[in-house]
C-alpha positions in Angstrom: -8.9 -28.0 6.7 -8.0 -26.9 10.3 -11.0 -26.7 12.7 -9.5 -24.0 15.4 -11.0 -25.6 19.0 -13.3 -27.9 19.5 -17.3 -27.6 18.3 -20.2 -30.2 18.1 -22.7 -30.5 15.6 -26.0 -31.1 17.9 -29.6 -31.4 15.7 -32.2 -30.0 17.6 -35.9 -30.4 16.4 -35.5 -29.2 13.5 -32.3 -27.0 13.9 -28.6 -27.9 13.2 -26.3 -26.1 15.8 -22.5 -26.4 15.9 -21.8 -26.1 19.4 -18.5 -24.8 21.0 -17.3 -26.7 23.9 -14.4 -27.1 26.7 -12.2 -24.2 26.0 -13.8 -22.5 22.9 -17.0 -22.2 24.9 -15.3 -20.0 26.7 -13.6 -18.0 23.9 -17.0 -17.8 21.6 -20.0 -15.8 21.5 -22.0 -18.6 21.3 -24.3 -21.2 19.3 -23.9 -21.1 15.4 -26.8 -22.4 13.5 -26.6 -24.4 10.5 -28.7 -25.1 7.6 -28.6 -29.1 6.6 -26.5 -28.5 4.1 -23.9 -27.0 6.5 -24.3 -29.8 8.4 -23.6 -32.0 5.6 -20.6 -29.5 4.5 -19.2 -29.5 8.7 -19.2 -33.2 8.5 -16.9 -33.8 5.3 -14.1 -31.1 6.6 -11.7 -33.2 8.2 -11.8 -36.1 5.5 -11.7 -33.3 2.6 -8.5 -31.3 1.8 -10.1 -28.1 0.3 -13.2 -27.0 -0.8 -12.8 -28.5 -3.8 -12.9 -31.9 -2.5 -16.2 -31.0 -0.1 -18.2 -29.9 -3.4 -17.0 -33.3 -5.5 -18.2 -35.1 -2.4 -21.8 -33.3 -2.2 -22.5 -34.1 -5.6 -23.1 -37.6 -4.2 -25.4 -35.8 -2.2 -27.7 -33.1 -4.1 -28.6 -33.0 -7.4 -26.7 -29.4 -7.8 -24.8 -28.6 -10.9 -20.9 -28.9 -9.0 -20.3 -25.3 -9.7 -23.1 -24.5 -7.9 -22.2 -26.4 -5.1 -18.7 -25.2 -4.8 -20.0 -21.9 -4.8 -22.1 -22.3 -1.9 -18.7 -24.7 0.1 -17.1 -21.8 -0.8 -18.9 -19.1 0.9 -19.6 -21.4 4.1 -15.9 -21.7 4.3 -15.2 -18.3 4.3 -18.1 -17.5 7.0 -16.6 -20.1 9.5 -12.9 -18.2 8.8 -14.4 -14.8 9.5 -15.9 -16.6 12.6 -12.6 -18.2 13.5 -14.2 -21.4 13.5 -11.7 -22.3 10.8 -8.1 -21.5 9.8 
């Protein structure tokens, strides 16, 4: 999956943040916060083709039936395309 500009996962206290920075800073509307298992999901984009390959890879993770889990990859994907975040 493409990641359109560049963005930082930052944890803050308790919070997960992806971050825009450089040039997308100035193109965003700011901070999007993350639950952990966004985090987790951000983290496995660029070594995962599709979202098919994120949810086989969280079921190392969670103890989620894997349609459940692709479900959920699913519906973060398409939040961070309506975003632009990804293409």
């Amino acid at each position: 999956m493409k990641i359109n500009g560049t963005y930082v996962l930052r944890h803050i206290g308790d919070d997960w943040l992806l971050v825009p920075v450089g040039r997308t800073l100035r193109e965003n509307r700011g901070l999007f916060p993350l639950t952990e298992t966004g985090a987790d999901i951000w983290r496995l984009l660029p070594s995962c083709a599709d979202a098919q390959a994120v949810a086989d890879a969280l079921t190392e993770v969670y103890d989620a039936p894997r349609e459940v889990l692709l479900a959920d990859v699913r519906a973060f994907l398409d939040e961070l395309r309506k975003l632009g975040v990804i293409a």
